[in-house]
C-alpha positions, 0 to 999 in steps of 0.5 A, a space after each residue: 522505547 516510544 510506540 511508533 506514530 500511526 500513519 495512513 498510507 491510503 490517500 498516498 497509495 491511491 495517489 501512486 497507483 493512479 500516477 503509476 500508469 497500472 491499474 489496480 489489478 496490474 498492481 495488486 498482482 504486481 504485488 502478489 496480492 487479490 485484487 480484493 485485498 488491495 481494494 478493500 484496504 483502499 476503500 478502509 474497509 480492512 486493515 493491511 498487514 505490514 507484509 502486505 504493505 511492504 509488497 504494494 509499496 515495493 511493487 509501486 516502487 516507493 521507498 519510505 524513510 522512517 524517523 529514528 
């Protein structure tokens, strides 16, 4: 199996909060995260585990698809 191509969901995110109607706070509680951990992962300042990412996206209520 081929190792999976890497992705930024950054600019997407940010894109979705901000067309969201929540703001940041709203959504990282939302999401049962910090506000702190949202930003930072936004600004790139750290990384964002996959759990982490799932509960942002399921709290914005996005859906991605994945290629097989």
């Amino acid at each position: 199996m081929e190792p999976m191509e890497s992705f930024d969901f950054r600019p997407k995110l940010c894109k979705a909060i901000l067309t969201s109607g929540l703001s940041l706070p709203e959504v990282a509680h939302k999401a049962g995260l910090s506000h702190a951990c949202v930003s930072n992962y936004l600004k790139g300042k750290t990384d964002i585990y996959t759990k982490n990412l799932v509960k942002l996206l399921e709290a914005l209520e996005i859906t991605i698809k994945l290629k097989s």
